[in-house]
MDAnalysis code that builds the backbone (N, CA, C; Angstrom):
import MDAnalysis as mda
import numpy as np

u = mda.Universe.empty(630, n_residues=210, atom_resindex=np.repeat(np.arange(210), 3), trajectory=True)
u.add_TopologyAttr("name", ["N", "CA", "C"] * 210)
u.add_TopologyAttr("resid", np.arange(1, 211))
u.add_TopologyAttr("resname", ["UNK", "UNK", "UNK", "UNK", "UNK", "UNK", "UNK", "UNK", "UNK", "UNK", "UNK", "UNK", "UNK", "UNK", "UNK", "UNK", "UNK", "UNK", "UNK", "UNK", "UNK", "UNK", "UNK", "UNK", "UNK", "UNK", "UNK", "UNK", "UNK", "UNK", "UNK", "UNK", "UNK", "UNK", "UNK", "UNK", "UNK", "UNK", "UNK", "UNK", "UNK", "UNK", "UNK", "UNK", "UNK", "UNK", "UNK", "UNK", "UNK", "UNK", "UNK", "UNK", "UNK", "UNK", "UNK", "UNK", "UNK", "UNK", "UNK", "UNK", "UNK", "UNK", "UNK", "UNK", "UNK", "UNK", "UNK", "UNK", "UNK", "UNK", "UNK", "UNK", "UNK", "UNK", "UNK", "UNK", "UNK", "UNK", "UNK", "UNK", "UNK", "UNK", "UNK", "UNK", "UNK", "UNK", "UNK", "UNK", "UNK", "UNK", "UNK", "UNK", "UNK", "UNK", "UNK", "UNK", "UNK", "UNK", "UNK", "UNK", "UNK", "UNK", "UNK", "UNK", "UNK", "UNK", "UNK", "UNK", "UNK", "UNK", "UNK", "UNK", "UNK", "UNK", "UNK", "UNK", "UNK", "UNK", "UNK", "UNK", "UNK", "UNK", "UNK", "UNK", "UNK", "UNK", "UNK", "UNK", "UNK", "UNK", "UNK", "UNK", "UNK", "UNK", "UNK", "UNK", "UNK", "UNK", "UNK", "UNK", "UNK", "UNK", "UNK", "UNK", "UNK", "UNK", "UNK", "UNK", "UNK", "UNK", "UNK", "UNK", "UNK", "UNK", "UNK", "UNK", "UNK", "UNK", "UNK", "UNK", "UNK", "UNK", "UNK", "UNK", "UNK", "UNK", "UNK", "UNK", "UNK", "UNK", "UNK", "UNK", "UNK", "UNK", "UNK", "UNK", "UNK", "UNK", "UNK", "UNK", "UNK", "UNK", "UNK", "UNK", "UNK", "UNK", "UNK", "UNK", "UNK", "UNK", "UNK", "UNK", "UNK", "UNK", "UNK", "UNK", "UNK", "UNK", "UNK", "UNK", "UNK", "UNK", "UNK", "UNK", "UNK", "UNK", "UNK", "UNK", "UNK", "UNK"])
u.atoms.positions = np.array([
    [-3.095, -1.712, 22.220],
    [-3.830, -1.521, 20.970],
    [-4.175, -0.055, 20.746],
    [-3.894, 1.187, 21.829],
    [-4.813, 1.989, 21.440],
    [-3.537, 3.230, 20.383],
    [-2.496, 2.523, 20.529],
    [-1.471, 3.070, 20.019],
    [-1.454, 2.789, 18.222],
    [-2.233, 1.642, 18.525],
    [-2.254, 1.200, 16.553],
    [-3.838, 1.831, 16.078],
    [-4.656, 1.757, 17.667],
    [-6.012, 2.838, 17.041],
    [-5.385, 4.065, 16.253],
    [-4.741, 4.725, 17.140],
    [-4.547, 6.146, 17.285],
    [-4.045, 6.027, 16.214],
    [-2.645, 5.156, 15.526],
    [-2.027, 5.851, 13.999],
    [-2.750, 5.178, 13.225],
    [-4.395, 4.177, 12.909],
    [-4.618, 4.378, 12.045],
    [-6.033, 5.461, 11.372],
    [-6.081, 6.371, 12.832],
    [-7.072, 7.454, 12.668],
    [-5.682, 8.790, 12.585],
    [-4.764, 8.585, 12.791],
    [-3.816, 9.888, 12.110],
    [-3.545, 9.439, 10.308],
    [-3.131, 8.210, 10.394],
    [-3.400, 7.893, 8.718],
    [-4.479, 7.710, 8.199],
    [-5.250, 8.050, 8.345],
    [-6.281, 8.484, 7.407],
    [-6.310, 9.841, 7.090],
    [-5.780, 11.135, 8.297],
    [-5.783, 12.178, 7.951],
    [-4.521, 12.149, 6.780],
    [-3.787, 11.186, 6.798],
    [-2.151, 12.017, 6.157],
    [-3.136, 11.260, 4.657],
    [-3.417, 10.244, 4.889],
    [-3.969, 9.834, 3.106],
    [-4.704, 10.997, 2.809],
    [-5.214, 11.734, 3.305],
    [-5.689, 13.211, 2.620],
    [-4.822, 14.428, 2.375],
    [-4.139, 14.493, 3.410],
    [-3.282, 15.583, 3.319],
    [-1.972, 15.481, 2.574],
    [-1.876, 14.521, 2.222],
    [-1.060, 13.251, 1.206],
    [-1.748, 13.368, -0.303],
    [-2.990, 13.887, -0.113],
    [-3.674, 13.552, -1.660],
    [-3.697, 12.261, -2.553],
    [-3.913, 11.738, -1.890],
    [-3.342, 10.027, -2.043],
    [-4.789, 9.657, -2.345],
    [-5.992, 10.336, -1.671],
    [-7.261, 9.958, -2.040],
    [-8.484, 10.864, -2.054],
    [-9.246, 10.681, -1.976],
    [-10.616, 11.228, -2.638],
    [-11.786, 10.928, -1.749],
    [-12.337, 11.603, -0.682],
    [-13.749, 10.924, 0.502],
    [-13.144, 10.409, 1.114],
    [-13.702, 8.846, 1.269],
    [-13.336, 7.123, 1.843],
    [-12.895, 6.613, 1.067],
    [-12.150, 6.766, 0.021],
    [-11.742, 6.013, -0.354],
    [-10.116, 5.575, 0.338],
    [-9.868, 4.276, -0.115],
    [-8.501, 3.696, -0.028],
    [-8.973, 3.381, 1.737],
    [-7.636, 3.111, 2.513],
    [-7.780, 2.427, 3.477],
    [-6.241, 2.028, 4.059],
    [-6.248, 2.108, 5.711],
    [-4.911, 1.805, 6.263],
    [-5.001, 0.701, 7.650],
    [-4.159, 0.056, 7.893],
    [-4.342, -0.980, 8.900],
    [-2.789, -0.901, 9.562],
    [-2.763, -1.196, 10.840],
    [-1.747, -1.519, 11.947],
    [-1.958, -2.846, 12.142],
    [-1.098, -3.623, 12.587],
    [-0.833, -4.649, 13.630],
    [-0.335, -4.418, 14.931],
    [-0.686, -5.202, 15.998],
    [0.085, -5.389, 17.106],
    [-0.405, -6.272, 17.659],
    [0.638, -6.951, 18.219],
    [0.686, -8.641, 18.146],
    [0.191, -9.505, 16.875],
    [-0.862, -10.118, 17.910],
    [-1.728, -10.424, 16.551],
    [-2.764, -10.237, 16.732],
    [-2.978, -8.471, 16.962],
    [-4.242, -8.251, 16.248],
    [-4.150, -7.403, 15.110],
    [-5.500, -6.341, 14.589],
    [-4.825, -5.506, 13.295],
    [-5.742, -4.541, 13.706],
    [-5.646, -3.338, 13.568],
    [-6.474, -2.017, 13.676],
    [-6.861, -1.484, 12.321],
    [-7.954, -1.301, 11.402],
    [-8.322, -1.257, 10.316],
    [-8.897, 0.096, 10.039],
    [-9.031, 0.803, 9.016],
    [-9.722, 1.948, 9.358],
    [-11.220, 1.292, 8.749],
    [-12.744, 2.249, 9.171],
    [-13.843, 1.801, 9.184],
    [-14.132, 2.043, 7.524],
    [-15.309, 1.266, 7.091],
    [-15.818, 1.762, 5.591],
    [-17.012, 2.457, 5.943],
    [-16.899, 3.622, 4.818],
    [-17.512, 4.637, 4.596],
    [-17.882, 5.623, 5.279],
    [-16.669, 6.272, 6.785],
    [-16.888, 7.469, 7.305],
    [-15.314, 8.055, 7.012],
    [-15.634, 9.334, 6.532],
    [-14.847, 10.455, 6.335],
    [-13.951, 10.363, 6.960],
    [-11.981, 10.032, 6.686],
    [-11.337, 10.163, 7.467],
    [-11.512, 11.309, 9.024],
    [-11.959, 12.487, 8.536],
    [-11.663, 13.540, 9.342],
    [-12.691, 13.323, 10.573],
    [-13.791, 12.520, 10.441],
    [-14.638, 12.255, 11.564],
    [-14.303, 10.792, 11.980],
    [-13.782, 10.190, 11.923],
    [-13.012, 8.623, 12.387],
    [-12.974, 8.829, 14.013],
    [-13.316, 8.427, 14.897],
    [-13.352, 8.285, 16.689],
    [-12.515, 6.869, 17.169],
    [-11.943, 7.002, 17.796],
    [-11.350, 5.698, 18.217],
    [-12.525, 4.312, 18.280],
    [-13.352, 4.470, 18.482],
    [-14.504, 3.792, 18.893],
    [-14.953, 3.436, 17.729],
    [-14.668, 3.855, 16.530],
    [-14.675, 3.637, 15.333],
    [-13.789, 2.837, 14.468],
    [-12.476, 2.400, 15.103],
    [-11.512, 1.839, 14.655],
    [-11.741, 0.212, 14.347],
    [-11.691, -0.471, 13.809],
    [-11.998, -2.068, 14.138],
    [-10.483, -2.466, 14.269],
    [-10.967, -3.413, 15.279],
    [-9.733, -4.828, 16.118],
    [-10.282, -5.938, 15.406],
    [-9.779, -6.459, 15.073],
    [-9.631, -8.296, 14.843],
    [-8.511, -8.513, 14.380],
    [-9.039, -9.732, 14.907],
    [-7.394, -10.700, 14.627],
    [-6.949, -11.815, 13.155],
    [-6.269, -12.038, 13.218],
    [-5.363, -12.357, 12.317],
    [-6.224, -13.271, 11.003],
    [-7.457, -14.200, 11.585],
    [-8.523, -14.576, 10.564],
    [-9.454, -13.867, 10.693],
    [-9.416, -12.481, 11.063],
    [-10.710, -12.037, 10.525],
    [-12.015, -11.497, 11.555],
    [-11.941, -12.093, 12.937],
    [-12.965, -12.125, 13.468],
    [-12.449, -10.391, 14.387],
    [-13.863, -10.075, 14.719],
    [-13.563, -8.514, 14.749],
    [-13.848, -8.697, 16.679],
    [-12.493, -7.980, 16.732],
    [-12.895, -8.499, 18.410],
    [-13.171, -6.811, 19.248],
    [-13.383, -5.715, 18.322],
    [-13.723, -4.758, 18.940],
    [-15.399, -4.686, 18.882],
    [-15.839, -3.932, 19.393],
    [-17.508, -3.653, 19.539],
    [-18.112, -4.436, 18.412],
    [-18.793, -5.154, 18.725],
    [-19.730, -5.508, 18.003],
    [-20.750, -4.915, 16.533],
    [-21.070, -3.973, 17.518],
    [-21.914, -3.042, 16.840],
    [-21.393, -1.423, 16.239],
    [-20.169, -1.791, 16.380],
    [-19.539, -0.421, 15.495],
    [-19.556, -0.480, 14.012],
    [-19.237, 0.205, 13.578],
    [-18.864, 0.058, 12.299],
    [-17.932, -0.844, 11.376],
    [-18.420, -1.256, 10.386],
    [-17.843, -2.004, 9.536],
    [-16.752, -1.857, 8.811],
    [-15.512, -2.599, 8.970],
    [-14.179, -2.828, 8.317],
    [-14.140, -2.340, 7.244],
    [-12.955, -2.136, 6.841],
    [-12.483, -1.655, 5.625],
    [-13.215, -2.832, 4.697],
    [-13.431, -2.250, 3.467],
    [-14.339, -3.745, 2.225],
    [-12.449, -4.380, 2.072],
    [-11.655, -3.760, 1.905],
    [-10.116, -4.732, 1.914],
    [-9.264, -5.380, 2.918],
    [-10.268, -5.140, 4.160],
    [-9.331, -5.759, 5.455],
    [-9.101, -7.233, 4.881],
    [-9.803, -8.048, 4.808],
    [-9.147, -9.150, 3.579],
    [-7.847, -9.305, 3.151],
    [-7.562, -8.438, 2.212],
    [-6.641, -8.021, 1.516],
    [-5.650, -7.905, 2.682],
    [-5.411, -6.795, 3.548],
    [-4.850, -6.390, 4.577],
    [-4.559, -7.539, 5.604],
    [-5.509, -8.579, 5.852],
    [-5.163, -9.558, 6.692],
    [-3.886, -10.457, 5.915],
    [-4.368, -10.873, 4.465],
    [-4.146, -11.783, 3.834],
    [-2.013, -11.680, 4.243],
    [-2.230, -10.103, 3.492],
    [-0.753, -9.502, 3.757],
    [-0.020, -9.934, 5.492],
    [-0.967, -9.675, 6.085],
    [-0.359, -9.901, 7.605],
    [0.178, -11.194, 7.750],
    [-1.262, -11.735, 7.371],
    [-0.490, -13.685, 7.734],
    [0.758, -14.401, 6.774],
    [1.140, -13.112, 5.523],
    [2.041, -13.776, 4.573],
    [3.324, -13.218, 4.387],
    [3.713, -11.986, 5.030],
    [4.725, -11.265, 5.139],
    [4.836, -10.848, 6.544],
    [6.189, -10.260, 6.549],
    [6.592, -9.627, 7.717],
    [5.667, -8.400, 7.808],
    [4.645, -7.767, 7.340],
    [4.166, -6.507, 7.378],
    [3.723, -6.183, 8.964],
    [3.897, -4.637, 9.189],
    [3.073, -4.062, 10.476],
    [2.152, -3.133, 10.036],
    [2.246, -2.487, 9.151],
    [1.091, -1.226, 8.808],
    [0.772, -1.459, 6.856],
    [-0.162, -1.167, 6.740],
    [-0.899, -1.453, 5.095],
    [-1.115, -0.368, 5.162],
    [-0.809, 0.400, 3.604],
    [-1.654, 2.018, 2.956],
    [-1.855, 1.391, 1.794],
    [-3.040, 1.702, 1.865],
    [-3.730, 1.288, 0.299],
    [-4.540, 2.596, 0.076],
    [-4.054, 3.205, -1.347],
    [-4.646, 4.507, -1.949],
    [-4.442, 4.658, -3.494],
    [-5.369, 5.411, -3.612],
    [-5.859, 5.410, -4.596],
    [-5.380, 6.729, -5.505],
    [-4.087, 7.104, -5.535],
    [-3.121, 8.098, -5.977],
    [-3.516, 8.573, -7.263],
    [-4.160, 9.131, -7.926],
    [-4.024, 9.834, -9.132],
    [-3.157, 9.178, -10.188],
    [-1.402, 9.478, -10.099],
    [-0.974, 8.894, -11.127],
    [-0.659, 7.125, -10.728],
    [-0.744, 6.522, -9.920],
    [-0.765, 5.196, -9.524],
    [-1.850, 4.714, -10.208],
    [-2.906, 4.951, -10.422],
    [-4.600, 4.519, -10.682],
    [-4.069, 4.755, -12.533],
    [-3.855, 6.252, -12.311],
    [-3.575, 5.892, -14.084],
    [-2.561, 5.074, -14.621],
    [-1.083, 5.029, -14.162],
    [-0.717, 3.791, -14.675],
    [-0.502, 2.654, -14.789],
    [-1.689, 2.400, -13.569],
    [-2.423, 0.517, -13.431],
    [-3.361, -0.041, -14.491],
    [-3.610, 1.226, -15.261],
    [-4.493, 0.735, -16.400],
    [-3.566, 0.820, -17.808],
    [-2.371, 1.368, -17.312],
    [-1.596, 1.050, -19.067],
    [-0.561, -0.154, -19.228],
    [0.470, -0.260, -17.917],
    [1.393, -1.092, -17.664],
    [0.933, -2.580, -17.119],
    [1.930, -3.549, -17.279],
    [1.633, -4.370, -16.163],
    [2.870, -4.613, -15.143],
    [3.852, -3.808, -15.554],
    [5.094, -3.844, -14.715],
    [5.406, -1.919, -14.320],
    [5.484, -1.426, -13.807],
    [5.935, -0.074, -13.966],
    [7.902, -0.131, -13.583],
    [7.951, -0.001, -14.756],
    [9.497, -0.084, -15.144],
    [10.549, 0.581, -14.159],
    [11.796, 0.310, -13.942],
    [12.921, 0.966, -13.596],
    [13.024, 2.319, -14.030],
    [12.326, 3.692, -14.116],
    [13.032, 4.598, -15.017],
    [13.656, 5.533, -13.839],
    [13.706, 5.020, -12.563],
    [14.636, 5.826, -11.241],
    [15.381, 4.620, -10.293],
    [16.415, 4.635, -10.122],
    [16.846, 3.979, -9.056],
    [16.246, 3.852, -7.791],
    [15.182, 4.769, -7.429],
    [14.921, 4.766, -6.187],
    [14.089, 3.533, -6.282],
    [13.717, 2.988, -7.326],
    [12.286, 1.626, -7.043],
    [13.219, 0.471, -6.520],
    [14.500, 0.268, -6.008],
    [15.143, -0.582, -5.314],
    [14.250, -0.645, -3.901],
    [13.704, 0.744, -3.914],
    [13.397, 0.737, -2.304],
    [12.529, -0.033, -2.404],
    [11.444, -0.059, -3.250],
    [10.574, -1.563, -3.083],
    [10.608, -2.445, -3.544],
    [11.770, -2.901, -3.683],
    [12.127, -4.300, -4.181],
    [12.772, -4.446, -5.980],
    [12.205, -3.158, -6.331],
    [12.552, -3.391, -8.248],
    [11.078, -2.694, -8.818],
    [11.105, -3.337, -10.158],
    [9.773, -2.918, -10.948],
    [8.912, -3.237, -10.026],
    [7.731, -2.578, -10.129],
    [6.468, -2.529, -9.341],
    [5.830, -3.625, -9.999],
    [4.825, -4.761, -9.728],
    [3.971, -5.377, -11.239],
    [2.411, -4.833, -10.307],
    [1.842, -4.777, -11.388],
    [0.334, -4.855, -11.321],
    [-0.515, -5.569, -11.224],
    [-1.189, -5.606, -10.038],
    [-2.061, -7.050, -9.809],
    [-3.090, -6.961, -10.761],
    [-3.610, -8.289, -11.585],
    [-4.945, -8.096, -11.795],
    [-6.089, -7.532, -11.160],
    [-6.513, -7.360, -12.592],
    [-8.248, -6.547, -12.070],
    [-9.132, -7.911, -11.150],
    [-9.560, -7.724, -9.919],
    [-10.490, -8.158, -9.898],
    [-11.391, -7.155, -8.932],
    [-12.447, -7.275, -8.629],
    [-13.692, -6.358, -7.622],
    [-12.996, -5.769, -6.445],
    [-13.121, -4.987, -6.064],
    [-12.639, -4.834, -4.686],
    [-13.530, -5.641, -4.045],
    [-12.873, -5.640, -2.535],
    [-13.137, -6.288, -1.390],
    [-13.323, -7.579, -1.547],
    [-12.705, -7.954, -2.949],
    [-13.069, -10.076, -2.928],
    [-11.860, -10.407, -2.757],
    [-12.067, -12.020, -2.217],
    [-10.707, -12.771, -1.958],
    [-9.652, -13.118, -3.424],
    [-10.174, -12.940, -4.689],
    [-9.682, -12.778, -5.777],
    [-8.773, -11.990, -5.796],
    [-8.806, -10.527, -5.105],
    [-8.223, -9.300, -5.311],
    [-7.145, -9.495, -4.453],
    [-7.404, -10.144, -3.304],
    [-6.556, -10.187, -2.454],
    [-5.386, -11.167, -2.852],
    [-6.061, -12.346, -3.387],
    [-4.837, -13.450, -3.999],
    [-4.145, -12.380, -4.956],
    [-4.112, -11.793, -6.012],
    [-4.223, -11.354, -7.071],
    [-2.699, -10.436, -6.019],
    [-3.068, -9.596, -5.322],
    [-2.004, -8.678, -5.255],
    [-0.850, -9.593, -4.387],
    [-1.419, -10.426, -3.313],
    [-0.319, -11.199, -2.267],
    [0.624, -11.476, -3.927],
    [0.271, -12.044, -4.959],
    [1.241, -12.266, -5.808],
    [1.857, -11.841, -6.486],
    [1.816, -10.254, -6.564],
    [2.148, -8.758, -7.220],
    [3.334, -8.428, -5.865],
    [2.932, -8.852, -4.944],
    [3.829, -8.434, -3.869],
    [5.255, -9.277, -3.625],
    [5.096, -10.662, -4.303],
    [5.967, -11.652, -4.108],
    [7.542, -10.731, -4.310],
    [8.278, -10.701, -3.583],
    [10.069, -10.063, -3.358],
    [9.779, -8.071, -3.258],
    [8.287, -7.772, -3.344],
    [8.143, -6.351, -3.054],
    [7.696, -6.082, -1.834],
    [7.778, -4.796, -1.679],
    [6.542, -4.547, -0.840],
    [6.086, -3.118, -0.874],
    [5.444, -3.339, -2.257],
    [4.770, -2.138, -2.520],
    [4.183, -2.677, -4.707],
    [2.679, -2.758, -4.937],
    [2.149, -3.216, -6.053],
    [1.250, -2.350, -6.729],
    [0.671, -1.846, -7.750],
    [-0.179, -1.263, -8.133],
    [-0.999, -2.669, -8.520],
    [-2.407, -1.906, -8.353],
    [-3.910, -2.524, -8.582],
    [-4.501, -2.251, -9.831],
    [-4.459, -2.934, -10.702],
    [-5.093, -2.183, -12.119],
    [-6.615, -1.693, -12.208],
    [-6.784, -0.847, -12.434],
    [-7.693, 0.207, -12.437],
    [-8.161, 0.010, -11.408],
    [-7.567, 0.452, -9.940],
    [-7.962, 0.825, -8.816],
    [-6.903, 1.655, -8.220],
    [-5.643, 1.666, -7.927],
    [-4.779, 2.065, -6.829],
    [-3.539, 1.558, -7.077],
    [-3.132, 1.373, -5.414],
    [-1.570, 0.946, -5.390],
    [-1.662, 0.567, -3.565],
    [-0.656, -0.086, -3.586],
    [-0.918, -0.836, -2.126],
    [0.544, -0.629, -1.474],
    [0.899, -0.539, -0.066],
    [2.337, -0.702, 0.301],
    [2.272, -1.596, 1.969],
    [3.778, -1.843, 1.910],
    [3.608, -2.599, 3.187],
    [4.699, -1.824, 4.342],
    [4.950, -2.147, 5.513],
    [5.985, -1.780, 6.064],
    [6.232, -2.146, 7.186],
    [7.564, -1.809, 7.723],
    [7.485, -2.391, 9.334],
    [7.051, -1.578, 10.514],
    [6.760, 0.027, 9.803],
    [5.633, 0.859, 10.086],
    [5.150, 1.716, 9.657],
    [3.829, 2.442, 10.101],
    [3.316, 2.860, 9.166],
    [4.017, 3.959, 8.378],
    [4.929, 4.840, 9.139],
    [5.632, 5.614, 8.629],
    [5.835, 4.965, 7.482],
    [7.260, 3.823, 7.695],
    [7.815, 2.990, 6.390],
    [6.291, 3.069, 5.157],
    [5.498, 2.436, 5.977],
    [4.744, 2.250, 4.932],
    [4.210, 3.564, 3.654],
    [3.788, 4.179, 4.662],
    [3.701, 5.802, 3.962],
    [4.929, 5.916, 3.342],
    [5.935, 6.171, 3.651],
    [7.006, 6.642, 2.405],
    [7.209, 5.808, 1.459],
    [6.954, 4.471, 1.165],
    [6.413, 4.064, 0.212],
    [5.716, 4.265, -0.685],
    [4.489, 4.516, -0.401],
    [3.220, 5.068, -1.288],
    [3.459, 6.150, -1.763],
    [4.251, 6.802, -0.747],
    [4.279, 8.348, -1.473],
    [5.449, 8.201, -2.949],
    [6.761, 7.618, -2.302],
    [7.922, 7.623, -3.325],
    [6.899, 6.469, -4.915],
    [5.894, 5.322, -4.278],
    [5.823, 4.928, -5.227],
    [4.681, 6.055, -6.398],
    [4.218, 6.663, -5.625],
    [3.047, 7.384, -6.477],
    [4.193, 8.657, -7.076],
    [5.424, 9.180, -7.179],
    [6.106, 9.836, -7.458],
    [6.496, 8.748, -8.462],
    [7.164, 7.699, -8.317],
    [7.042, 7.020, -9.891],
    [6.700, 6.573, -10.729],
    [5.362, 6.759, -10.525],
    [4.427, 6.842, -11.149],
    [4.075, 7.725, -11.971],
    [4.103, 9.213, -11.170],
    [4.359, 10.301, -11.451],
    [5.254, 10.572, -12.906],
    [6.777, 10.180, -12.511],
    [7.345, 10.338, -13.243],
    [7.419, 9.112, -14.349],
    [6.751, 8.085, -14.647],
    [6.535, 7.198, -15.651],
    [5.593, 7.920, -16.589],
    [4.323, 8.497, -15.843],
    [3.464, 9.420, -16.798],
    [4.108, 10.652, -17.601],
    [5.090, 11.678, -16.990],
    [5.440, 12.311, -16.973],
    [6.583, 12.254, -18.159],
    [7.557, 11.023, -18.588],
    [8.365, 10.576, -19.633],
    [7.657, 10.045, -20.110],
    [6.977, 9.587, -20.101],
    [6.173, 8.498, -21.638],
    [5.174, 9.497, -22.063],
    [4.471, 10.582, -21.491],
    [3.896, 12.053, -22.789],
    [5.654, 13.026, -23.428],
    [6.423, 12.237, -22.912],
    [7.876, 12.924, -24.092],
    [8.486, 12.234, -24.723],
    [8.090, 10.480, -25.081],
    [8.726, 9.744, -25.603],
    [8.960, 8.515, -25.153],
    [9.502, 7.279, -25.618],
    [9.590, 6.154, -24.781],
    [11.040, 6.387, -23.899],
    [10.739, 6.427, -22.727],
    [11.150, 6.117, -21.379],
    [12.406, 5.265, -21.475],
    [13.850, 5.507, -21.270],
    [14.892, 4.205, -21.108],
    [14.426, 3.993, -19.389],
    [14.820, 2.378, -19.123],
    [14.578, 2.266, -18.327],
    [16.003, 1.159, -17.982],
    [16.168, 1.057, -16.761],
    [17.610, 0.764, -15.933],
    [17.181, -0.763, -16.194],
    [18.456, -1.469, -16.553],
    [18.293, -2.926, -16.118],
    [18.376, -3.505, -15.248],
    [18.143, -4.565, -15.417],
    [18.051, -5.387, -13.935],
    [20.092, -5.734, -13.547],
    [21.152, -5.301, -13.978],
    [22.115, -5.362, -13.318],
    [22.495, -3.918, -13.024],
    [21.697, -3.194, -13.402],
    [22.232, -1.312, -13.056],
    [20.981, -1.294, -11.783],
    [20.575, -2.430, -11.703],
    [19.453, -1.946, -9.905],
    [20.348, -3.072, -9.294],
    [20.763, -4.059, -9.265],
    [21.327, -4.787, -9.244],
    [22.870, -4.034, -8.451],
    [23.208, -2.948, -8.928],
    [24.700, -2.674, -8.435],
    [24.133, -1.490, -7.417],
    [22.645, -0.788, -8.142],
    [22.537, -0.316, -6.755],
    [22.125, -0.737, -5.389],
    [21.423, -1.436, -5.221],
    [21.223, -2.324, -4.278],
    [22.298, -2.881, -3.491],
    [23.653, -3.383, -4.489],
    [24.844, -4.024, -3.514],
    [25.379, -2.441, -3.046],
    [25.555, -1.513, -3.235],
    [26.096, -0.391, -3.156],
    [25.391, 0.150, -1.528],
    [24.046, 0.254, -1.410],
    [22.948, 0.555, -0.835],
    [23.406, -0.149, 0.645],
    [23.306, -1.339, 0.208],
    [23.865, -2.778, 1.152],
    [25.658, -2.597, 2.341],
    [26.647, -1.888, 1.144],
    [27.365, -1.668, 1.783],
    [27.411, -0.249, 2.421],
    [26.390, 0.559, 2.020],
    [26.511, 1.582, 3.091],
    [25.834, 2.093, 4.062],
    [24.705, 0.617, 4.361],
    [24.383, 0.856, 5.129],
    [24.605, -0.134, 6.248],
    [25.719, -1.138, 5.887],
    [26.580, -1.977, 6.917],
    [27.902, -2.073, 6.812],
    [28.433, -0.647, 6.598],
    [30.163, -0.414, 7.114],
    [30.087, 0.310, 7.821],
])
């Protein structure tokens, strides 16, 4: 476990140095086996101590110190993902242009080939509170054939088989985001259909098994 401590007190530094967030906000989790390493709510990535990290397992119950500090308000969320996908590491942040175009879209469109990497259009989970089990249903179903969703007027979420994976996610998805804001202040946006992602994907497929 102290290997999933350790990267989720280095990801918290990269969600800053990433600009991905703002204080405490947003939040990252590991698995191993079945437990999950969470980062804590409401201390400053940059002061995070191993001893600070929370363990629990797969429903929830926190099997590190007792008396440490309190879970992410989305470990919820983060569990929910564990018990329903293949996931090993969660970044959930709160990106600048991700946050802004969770409040205009409810799909963030094809306008780059690269959104194959997470599955296709992004959709946007409903609004509900953070840290409720609402929010959490709400995105597990934003995630259905992805793995990577924006949160309407909150963020954007990714999954991976590690955290690395997971991070280059967030980052490529907050870049199309980026660039969705970026074409729609010059006009409406063409965006790729679903058989022009469609051929990239089989394309993708054969080159990365010949």
């Amino acid at each position: 476990m102290d290997s999933a401590v350790r990267a989720v007190i280095d990801g918290g530094l990269r969600l800053i140095s990433d600009g991905l967030v703002e204080g405490t906000a947003g939040n990252i989790s590991v698995r191993h086996g079945d437990l999950v390493a969470v980062s804590p709510s409401s201390i400053d990535y940059d002061r995070i101590r191993p001893e600070d990290v929370c363990v629990l397992d797969l429903d929830g119950t926190i099997v590190s110190r007792p008396d440490g500090p309190r879970p992410s308000t989305e470990t919820g969320m983060h569990l929910r993902i564990y018990r329903e996908t293949g996931a090993r590491a969660v970044v959930h942040h709160h990106g600048l242009a991700s946050v802004a175009v969770s409040t205009v879209v409810d799909v963030l469109p094809a306008l780059h080939y690269y959104i194959v990497r997470l599955g296709g259009p992004v959709r946007v989970a409903a609004y509900a509170r953070y840290g409720t089990d609402q929010l959490a249903r709400n995105v597990l179903a934003a995630l259905e054939g992805r793995n990577a969703a924006l949160m309407q007027n909150h963020g954007a979420i990714t999954y991976g088989a590690s955290l690395e994976q997971a991070f280059d996610r967030a980052l490529l998805l907050e870049w199309l985001c980026r660039l969705q804001v970026t074409a729609a202040s010059m006009g409406r946006p063409r965006a790729l259909s679903d058989s022009d992602l469609a051929e990239v994907a089989s394309a993708a497929y054969e080159r990365t098994s010949s």
